[in-house]
N, C-alpha and C positions, 0 to 999 in steps of 0.2 A: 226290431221294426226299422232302426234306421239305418241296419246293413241293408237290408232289403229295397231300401228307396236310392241306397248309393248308385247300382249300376242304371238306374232311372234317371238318374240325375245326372251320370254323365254321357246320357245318351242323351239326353236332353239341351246337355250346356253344346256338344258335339251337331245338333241340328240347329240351335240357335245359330252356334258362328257359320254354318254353312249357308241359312237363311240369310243371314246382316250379312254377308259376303257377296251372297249373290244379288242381295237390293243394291248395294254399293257399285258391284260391277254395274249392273242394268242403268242405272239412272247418272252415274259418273258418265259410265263411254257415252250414253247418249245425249249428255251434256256438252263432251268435250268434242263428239263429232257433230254434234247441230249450231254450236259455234265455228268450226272452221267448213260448214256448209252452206251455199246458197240455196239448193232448192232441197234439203232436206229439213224436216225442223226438228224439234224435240220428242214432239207426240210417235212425228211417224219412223221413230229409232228405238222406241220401245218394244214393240212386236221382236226384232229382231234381234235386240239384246237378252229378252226372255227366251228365243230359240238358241242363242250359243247359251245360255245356261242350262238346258235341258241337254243340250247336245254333249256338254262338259260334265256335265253329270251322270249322263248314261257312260261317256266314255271311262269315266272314275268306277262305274258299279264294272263294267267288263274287263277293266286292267284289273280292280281288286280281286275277283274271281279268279282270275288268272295268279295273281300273287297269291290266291289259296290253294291255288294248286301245284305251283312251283313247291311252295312250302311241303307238300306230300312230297314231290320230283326230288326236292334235294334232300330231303329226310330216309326216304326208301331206295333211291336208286342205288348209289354206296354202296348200300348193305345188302345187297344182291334182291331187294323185293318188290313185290309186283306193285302197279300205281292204281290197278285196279280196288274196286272196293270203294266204301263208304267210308270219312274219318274219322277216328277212334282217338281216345283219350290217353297220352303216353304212358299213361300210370297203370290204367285199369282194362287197358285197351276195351271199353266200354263203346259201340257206336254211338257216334252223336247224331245227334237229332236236327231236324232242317234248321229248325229255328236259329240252334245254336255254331252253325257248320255257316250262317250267314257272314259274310264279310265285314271287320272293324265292328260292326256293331254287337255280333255273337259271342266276342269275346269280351266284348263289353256287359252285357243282359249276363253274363257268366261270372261277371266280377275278376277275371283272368284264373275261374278254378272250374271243375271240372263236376257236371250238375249230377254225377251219382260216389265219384269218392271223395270228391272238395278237394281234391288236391290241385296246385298252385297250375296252370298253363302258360307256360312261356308268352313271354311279351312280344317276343319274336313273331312271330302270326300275324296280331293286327300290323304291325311295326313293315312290316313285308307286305303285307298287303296295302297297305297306304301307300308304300313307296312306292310298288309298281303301277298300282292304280292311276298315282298323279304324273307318273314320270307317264303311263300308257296314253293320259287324259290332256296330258299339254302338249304332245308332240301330235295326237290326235287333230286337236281342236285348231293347233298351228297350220296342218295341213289343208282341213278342210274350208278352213277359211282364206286360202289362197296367201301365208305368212309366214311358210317355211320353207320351199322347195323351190331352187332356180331352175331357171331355165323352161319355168311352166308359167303363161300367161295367164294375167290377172283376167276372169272372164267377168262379164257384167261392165255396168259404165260407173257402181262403185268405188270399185279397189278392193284391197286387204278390209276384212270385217264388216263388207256391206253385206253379203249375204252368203250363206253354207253353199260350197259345191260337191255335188254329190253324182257325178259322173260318175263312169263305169272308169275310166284310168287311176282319176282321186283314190276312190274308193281301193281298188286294186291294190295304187304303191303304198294305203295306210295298212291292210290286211297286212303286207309284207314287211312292213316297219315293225306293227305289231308283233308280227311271228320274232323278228330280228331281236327286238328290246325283250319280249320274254324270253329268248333262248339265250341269250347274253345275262340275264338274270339268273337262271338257273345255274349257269357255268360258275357265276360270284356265289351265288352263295352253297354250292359244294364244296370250293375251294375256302372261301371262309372259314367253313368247318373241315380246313384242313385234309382234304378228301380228293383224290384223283378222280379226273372227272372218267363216268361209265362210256364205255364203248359203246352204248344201243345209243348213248345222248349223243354225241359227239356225231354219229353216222347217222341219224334221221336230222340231225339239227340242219350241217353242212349240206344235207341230201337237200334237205326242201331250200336254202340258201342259195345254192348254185344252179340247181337246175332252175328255180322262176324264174333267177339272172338269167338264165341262157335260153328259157322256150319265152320270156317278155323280158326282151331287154330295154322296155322304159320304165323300169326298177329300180336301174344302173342309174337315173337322174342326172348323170355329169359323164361324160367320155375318160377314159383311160390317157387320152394326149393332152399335152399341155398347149391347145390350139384356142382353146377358150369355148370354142364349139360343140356341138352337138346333133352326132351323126344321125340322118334320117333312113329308112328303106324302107322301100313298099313292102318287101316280102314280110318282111316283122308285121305282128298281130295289131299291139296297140302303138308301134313308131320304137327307133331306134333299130340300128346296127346287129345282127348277130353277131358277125366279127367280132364289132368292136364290142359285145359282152363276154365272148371268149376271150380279151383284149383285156380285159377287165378282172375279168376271176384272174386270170394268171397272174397280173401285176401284183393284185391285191393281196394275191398266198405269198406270190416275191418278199412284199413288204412286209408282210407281217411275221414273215422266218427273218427279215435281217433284222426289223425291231425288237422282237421280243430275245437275238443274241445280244441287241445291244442291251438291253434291261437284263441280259441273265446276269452278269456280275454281282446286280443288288439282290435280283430277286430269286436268284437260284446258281448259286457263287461256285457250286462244286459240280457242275451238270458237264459231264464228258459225254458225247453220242459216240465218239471215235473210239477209247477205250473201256468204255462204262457205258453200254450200249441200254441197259437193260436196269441202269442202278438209280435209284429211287429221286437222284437230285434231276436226273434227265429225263423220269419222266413228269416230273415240273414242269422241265424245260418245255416239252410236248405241249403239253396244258398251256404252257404262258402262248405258246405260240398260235395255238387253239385261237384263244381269247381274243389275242388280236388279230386274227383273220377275222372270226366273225364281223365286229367291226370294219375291218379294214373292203371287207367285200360290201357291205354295206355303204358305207360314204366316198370310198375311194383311196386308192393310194394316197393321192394329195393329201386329203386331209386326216389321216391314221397319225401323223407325229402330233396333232395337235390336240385328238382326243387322248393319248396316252399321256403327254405332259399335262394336260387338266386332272385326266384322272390319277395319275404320280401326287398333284397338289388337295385332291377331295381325300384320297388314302391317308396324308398325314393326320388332320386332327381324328379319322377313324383309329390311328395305330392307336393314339393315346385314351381312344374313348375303351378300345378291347384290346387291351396288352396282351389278350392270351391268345389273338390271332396272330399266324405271322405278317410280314410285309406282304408277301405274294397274296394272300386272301383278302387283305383290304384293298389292295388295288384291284384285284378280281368283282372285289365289291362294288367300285367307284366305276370300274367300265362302264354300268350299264346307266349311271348317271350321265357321266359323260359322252356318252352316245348321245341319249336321251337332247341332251341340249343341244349338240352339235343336228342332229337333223331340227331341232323347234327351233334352232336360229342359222338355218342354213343358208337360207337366200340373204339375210342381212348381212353373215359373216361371207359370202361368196362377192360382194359387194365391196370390201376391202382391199384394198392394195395391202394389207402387212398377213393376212389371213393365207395359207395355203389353199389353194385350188386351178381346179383347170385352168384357168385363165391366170393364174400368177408367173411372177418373173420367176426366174429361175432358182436365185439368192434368196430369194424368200423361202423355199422348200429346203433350201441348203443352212441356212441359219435354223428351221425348224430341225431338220434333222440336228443339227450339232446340239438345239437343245434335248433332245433326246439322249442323246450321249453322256451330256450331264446328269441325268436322272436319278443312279445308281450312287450321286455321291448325298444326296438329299433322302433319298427312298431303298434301301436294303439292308438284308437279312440283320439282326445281333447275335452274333454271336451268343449261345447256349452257356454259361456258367457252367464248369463243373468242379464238384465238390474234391477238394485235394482228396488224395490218395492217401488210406492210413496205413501207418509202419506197425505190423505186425509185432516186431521184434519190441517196438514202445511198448504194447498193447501190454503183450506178454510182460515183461521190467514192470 
């Protein structure tokens, strides 16, 4: 009986801290902005602090979804199988049932075992689904609230966090974030489990990448020149440059083939394209260079050195956490982290003189890059032990 009440119970302690979380958000923010407000008071910041909690909440249940669904993408695709179908139990390949196929809490109401052979479920599921969910739900609720993206004017006579904007542009560059942070998700965690990413992935992922850049390029958010600006043209649908998003994919594939040479030494030390066109360390190489394109088309040249040196620094306490990944997999992992923060504090960090972007000095991109270069002496591969060689001729004596 008191197995039975366990997964109750941590479904229960799991709704508790989500409730005491959201009273604290609600009644904290609309403390701290009804004190630095004249004509707002406390009563009339409550309505609105209950809507970002709904808002952050739905955005949590639709990144989780999606982190159950990665979880089939990088389990099946590898292995050459279809992502069609209903999810089944690794053991008994038993279909699961709605209830239990729910996000974070199904695997909870299941105890982490499997409700017709009882065998154990990886903890990996909720664990992935959480991740993506909040990484989907903070960069969400950043945007909508007018608190992550430059170069887009604060509308209302609020500011940041007076009220949700839900425009058809908003809306639009969040769909395309969204799309960004799950395909860069899936990319980590194939490579995680040590697995070359599939060809269908890689060509519908970049397919839907590049072309929104280029049929809506205010997607692009930042220009491709280091003018600080931001090219306008009628002809464009919702504002921005064609050109300059053709301007744009190209730098950004640029960058991310000479980054991911500089990271090959750690992360993939034996990768020849030139004599070994075809042998297994190059097509790592491929893969790393994959990886950070996605990113790199996403925020921009500029700032591609500073999402891979964060994520070089999220990778290290993962090597120690899963010794039996390599380096390349936990940094494939920490990509989509570090994406993830780099657009939820993108106008703050745009903001900076020491941060790369459009608007930065020159030496700033040049010090970033040489950090990059270092990377490989903090972050690559170990060397493989292997067991001496025995002398036959002892064996025999």
């Amino acid at each position: 009986m008191a197995r039975r009440r366990r997964p109750i119970r941590y479904a229960s302690i799991l709704l508790i801290a989500i409730f005491c979380c959201s009273v604290l958000y609600v009644f904290g923010m609309a403390l701290l902005q009804s004190s630095q407000s004249n004509l707002l008071s406390f009563s009339d910041l409550i309505i609105p602090r209950l809507i970002d909690v709904v808002i952050f909440l739905w955005l949590f249940w639709i990144g989780s979804s999606f982190g159950s669904f990665l979880n089939v993408v990088a389990w099946r695709m590898p292995r050459g199988e279809s992502i069609n179908g209903r999810s089944h139990c690794p053991r008994c390949q038993h279909q699961l049932a709605a209830r239990d196929n729910f996000p974070v809490f199904g695997w909870l109401a299941l105890r982490g075992r499997c409700r017709t052979c009882r065998l154990p479920i990886s903890a990996r599921y909720p664990i992935v689904e959480s991740a993506v969910g909040m990484s989907i739900a903070f960069v969400g609720f950043a945007e909508i609230n007018q608190i992550a993206l430059p170069h887009r004017p604060h509308l209302g006579h609020v500011g940041p966090l007076g009220s949700p904007v839900v425009d058809a542009a908003t809306l639009f560059i969040l769909a395309y974030h969204i799309f960004a942070i799950a395909f860069v998700w899936a990319m980590g965690l194939i490579r995680f489990d040590q697995r070359h990413l599939p060809r269908e992935l890689s060509i519908f992922g970049f397919g839907v990448l590049i072309t929104t850049m280029l049929g809506f390029p205010i997607v692009g958010i930042v220009p491709w020149q280091m003018d600080g600006g931001h090219l306008q043209d009628a002809k464009s649908i919702f504002g921005g440059s064609y050109l300059d998003a053709w301007m744009r994919v190209l730098t950004a594939l640029v960058a991310a083939a000479f980054y991911a040479r500089c990271l090959a030494p750690g992360l993939c030390r034996d990768a020849d394209p030139k004599f070994d066109p075809l042998g297994k360390s190059t097509r790592r190489l491929i893969d790393l260079i994959l990886v950070c394109a996605a990113a790199s088309i996403v925020v921009g040249w500029q700032m591609l050195p500073t999402v891979l040196i964060l994520a070089s620094l999220i990778s290290l306490p993962l090597q120690k956490r899963f010794p039996d990944s390599d380096a390349f997999g936990t940094f494939s992992l920490a990509m989509p982290v570090s994406l993830s923060l780099h657009i939820m504090l993108w106008r703050l960090l745009h903001q900076t003189w020491f941060w790369p972007s459009d608007g930065s000095q020159p030496i700033v991109l040049l010090i970033a890059a040489g950090v990059v270069l270092l990377i490989p002496n903090w972050l690559y591969e170990k060397p493989k032990l292997e067991s001496p060689p025995t002398d036959s001729s002892s064996d025999e004596a």
